[in-house]
C-alpha positions as CSV (number, residue, x, y, z in Angstrom):
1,X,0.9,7.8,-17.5
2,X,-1.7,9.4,-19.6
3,X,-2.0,12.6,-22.2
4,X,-4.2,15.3,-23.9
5,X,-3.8,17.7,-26.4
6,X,-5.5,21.0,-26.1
7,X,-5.1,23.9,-28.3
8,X,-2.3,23.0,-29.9
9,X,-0.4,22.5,-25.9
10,X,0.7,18.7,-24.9
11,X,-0.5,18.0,-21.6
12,X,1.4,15.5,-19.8
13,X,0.7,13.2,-17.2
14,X,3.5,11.3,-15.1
15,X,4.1,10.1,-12.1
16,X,7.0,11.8,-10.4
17,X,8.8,10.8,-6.7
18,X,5.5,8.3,-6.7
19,X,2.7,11.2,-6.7
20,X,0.7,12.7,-9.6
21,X,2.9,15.9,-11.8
22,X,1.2,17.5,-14.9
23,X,3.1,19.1,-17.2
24,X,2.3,21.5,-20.4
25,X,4.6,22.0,-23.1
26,X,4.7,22.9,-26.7
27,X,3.6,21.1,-29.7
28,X,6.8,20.1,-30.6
29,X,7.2,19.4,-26.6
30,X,8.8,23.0,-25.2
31,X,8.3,23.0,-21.8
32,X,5.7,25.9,-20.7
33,X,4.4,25.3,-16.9
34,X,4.0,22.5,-14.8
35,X,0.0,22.8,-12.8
36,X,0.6,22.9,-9.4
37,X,-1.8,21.2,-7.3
38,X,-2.9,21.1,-4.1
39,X,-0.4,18.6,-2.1
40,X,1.0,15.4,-3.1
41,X,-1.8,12.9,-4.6
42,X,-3.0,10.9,-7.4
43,X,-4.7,12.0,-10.7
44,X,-7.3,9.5,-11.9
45,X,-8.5,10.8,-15.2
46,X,-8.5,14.1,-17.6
47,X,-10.7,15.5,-19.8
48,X,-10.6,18.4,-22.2
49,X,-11.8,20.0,-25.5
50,X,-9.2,19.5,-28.4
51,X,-9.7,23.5,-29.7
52,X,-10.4,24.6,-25.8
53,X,-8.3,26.7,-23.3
54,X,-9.3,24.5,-20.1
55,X,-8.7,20.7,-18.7
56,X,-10.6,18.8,-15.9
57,X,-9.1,16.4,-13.8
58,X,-9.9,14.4,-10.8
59,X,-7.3,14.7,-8.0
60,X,-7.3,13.0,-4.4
61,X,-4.9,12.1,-1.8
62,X,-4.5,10.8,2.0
63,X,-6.3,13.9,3.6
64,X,-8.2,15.1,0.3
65,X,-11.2,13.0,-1.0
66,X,-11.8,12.8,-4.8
67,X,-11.9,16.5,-6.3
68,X,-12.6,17.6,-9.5
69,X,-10.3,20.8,-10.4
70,X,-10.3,22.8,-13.6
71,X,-7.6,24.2,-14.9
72,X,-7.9,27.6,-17.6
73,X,-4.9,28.0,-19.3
74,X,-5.6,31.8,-20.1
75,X,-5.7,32.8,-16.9
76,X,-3.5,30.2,-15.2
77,X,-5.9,29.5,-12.6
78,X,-6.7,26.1,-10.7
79,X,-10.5,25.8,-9.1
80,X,-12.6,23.5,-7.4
81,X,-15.4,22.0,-9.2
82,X,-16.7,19.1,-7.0
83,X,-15.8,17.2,-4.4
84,X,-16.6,14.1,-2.5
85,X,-18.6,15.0,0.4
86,X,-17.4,13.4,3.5
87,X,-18.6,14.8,7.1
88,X,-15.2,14.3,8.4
89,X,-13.0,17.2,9.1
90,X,-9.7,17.0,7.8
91,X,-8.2,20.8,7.3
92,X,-6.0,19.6,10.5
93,X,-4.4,17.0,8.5
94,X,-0.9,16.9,6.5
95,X,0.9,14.6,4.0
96,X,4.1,14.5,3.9
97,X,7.1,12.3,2.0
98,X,10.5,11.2,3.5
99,X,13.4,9.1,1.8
100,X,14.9,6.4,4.3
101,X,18.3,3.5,3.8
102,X,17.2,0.4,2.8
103,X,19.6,-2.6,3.9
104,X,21.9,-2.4,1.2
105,X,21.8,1.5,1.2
106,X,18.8,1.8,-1.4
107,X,16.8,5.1,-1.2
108,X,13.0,4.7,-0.9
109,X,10.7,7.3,-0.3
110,X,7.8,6.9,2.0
111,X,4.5,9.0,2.2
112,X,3.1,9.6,6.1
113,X,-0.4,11.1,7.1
114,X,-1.3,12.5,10.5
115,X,-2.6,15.3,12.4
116,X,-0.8,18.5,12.0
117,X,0.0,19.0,15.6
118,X,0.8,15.5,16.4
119,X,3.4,14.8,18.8
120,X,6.6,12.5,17.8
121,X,7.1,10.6,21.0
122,X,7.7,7.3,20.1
123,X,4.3,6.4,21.2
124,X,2.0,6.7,18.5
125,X,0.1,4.0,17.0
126,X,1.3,3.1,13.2
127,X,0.0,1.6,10.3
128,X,2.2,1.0,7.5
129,X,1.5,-0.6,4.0
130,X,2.9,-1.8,1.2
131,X,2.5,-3.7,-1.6
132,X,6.1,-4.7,-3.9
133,X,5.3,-6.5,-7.0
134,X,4.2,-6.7,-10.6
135,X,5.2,-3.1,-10.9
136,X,2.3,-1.4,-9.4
137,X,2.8,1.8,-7.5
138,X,1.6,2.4,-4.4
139,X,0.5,6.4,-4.4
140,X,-1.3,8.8,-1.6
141,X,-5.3,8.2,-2.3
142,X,-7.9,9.3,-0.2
143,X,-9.5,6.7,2.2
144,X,-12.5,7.7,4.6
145,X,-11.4,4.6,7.0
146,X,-7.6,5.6,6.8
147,X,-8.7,9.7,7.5
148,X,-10.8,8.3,10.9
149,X,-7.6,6.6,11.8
150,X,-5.6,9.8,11.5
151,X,-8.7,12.3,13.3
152,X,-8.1,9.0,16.2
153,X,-4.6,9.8,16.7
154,X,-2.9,7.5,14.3
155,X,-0.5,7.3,11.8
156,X,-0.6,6.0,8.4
157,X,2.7,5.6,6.1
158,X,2.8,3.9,2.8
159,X,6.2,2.8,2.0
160,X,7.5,3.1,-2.3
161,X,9.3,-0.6,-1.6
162,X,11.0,-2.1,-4.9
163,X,9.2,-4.5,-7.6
164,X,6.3,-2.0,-7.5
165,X,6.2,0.6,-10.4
166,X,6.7,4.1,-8.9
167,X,10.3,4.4,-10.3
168,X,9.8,2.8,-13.5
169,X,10.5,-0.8,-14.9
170,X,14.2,-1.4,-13.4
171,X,12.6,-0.2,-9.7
172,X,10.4,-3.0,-10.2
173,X,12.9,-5.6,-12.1
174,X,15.1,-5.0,-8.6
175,X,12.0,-6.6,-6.5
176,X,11.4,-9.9,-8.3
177,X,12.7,-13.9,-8.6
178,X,16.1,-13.9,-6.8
179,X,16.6,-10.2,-5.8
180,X,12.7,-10.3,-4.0
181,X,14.6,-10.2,-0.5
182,X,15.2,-6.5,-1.6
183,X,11.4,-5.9,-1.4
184,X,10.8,-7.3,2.2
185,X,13.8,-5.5,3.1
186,X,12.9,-2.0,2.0
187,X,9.5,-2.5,4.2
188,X,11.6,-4.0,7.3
189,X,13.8,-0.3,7.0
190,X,10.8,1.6,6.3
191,X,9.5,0.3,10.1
192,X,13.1,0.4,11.8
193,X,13.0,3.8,10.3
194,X,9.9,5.0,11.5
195,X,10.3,3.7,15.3
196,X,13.7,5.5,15.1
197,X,12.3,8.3,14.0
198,X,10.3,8.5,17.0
199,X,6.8,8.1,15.2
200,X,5.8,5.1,16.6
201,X,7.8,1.9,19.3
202,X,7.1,-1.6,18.2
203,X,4.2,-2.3,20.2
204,X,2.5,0.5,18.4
205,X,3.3,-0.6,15.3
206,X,1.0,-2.5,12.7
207,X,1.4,-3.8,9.2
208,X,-1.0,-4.2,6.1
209,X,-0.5,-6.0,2.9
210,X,-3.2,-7.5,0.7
211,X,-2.2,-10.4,-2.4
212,X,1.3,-9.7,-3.3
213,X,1.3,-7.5,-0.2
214,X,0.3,-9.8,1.7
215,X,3.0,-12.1,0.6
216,X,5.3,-9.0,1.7
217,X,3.3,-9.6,5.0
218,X,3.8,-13.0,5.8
219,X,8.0,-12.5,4.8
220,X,8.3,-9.1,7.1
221,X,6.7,-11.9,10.4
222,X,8.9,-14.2,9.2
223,X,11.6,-12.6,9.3
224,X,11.2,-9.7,11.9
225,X,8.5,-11.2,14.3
226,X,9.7,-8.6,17.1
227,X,9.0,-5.4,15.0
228,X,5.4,-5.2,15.0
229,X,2.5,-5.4,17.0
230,X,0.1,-6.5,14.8
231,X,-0.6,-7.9,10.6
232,X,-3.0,-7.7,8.3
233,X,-2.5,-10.5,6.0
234,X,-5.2,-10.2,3.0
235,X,-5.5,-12.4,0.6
236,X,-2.2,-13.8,0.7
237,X,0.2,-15.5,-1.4
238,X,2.0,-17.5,1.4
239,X,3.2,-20.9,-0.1
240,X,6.0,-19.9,-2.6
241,X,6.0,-23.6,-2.8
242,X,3.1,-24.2,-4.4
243,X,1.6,-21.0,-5.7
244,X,1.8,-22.2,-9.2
245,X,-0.3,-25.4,-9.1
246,X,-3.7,-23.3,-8.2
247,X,-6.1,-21.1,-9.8
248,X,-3.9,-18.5,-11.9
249,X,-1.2,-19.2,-9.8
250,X,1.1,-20.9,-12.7
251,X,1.2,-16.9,-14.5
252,X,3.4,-15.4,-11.9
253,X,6.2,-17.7,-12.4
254,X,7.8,-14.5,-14.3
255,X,7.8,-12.5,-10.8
256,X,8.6,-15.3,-8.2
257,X,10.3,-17.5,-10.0
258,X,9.1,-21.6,-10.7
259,X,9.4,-23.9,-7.5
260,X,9.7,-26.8,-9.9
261,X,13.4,-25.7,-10.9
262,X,16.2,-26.0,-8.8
263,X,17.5,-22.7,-8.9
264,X,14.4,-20.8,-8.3
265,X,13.8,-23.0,-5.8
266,X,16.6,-22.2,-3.5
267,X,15.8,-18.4,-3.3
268,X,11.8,-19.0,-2.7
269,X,12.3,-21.3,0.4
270,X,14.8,-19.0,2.2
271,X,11.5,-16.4,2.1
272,X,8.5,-18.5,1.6
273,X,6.2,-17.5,4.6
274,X,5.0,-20.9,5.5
275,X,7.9,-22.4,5.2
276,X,10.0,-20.3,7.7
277,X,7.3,-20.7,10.7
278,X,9.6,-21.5,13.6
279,X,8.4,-23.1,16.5
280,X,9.2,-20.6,20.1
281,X,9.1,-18.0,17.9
282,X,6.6,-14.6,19.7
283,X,4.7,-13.4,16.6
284,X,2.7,-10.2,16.4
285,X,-1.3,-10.7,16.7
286,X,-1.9,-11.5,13.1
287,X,-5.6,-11.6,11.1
288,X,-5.4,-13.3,8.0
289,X,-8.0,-12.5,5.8
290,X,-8.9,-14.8,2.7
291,X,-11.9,-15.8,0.8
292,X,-13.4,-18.6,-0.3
293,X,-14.4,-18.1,-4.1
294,X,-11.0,-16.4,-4.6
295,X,-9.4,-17.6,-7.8
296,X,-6.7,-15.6,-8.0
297,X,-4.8,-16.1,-5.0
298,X,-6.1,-19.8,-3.6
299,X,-7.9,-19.2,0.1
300,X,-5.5,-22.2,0.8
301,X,-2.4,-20.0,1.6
302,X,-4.1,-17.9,4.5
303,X,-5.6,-21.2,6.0
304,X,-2.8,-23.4,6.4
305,X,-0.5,-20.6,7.3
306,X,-2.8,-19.2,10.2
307,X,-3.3,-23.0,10.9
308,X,-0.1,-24.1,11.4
309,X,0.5,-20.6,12.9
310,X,-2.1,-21.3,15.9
311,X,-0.7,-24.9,16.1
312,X,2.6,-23.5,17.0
313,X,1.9,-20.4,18.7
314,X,3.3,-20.1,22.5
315,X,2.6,-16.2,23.0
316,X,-0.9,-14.6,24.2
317,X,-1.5,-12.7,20.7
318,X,-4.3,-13.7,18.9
319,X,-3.7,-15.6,15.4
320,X,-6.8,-15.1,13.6
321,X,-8.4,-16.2,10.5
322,X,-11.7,-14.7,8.4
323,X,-13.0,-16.4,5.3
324,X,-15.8,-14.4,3.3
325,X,-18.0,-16.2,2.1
326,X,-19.3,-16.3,-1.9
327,X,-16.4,-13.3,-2.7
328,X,-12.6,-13.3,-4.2
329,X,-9.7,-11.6,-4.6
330,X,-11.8,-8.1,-3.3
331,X,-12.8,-6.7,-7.0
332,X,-16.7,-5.6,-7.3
333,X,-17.6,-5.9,-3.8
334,X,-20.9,-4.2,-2.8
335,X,-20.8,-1.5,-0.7
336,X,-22.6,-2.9,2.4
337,X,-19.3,-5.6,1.6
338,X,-16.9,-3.1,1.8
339,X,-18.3,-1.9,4.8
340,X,-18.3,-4.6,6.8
341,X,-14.6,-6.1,5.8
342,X,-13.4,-2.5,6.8
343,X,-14.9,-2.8,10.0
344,X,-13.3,-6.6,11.2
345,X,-9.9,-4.5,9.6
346,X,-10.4,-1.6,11.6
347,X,-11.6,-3.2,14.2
348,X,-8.7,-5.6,14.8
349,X,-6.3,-2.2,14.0
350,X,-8.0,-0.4,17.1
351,X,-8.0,-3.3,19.2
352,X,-4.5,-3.9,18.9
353,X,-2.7,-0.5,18.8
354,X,-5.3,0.8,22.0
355,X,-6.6,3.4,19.6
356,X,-10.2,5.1,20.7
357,X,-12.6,6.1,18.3
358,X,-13.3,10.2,19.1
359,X,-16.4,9.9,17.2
């Protein structure tokens, strides 16, 4: 993922079992040491001297907020150089990382935050996210809104589902065009594998997916409407039927395939959220979440789908639709923006999975 060279040592950045690894080695690439740091998390950037004996990096991950560590190779030490003040207290919070089956026996790890002394009961309330596309990986980053959830009781778990990046290119190659059904069924496990697991039931259970994940969303209701309480469908890519004839839409023909041929089209409208609403059907409580300047993903898809949604809905949970107004796809938003779309998110989370603020 990245690299520095200091005094004459290759320092080596990768991304191992989907969390940050640094490695040193020789300058003709000798292994010497691997860093170890603090728990399993992310590395956003180095820094060094070329003739120096020390490295900087900034580390964070789900109970850790961004920390800047220095490393001295003389003396093989790791310290603490800054961190991001938060006023939350999080020492009695643990990350942890499982492997679980997918449907046709594929291994995919998962990371879960919580509470240290938690209790597995089958009772607690769930988050899970994911994302599955265009090769991005999903890895544990702090979140002050996620660490509230986990000081309230909950539990958060973000699931390493093919067609993201976090096992290299073929990981990714095995969650697009006609094999994306693997990537909706990795997250469907991941669920059946935390209520079996006794971490959560499924009226405890919530899922969160924004753009491609919230494509992954709107499949997982689709197609297991009885395994979750609630959705949070962000800026969804819900119409597989149309996605190429708006905005930037036409460029992603080379992950989902092109609607206008025949073959492509037979595998997108056996998944294609909007397509496979059924009428009788119970869904979860779902809040779509779009925007209206959004030209990346089209603020059609979320309308229509929670649209026809509410038209056809014969249960007592709450389909539910929020347009922002003069924003997009969710890049370069202020802060008092951030703020607010994390508290309808929360809000909704709470609401839903009877969770009560302790604070």
């Amino acid at each position: 993922q990245d690299w520095d060279l200091v005094n004459k040592r290759w320092v080596l950045l990768y991304l191992k079992n989907a969390h940050s690894v640094i490695e040193v080695r020789e300058i003709e690439g000798k292994p010497l040491e691997e860093i170890k740091l603090p728990e399993l998390g992310t590395i956003s950037g180095m820094c060094s001297e070329f003739e120096g004996n020390e490295i900087f990096f900034s580390f964070s991950s789900l109970t850790m907020p961004a920390t800047v560590f220095r490393y001295d190779f003389m003396n093989k030490r790791l310290e603490k150089k800054w961190q991001y003040e938060t006023k939350l207290e999080l020492s009695n919070l643990k990350v942890s990382q499982v492997w679980y089956n997918s449907k046709d026996a594929t291994k995919v790890s998962m990371f879960i935050a919580h509470k240290k002394d938690i209790k597995l009961e089958g009772n607690n309330p769930v988050v899970l996210e994911g994302y599955g596309g265009f090769g991005i990986s999903m890895t544990p980053e702090f979140s002050t809104t996620v660490s509230k959830f986990l000081l309230d009781g909950g539990i958060f778990a973000i699931a390493n589902i093919r067609g993201g990046g976090e096992y290299g290119e073929e990981w990714h190659k095995e969650g697009i065009l006609e094999k994306k059904q693997n990537v909706f069924d990795d997250f469907i496990a991941a669920a059946e594998w935390l209520i079996k697991n006794k971490y959560t039931n499924e009226n405890k259970l919530a899922i969160w997916g924004g753009s491609n994940g919230g494509l992954l969303v709107g499949a997982c209701i689709t197609q297991r409407p009885e395994l979750y309480k609630a959705a949070i469908c962000g800026v969804p890519v819900l119409d597989m039927m149309r996605f190429h004839r708006f905005d930037g839409g036409v460029i992603w023909v080379n992950e989902y395939g092109n609607p206008d041929s025949k073959k492509d089209f037979e595998f997108l409208i056996k998944y294609s959220p909007y397509h496979n609403i059924k009428k009788g059907v119970k869904y979860p409580s779902i809040f779509f979440v779009t925007a209206d300047t959004d030209t990346r993903v089209n603020p059609s898809h979320a309308r229509k789908m929670a649209a026809r949604m509410q038209e056809l809905n014969t249960s007592k949970n709450p389909i539910l639709l929020r347009t922002a107004h003069k924003a997009g796809h969710g890049f370069g938003k202020s802060k008092s923006k951030a703020i607010e779309d994390a508290a309808y998110d929360w809000a909704f989370i709470y609401q839903q999975l009877d969770v009560k603020s302790k604070s």
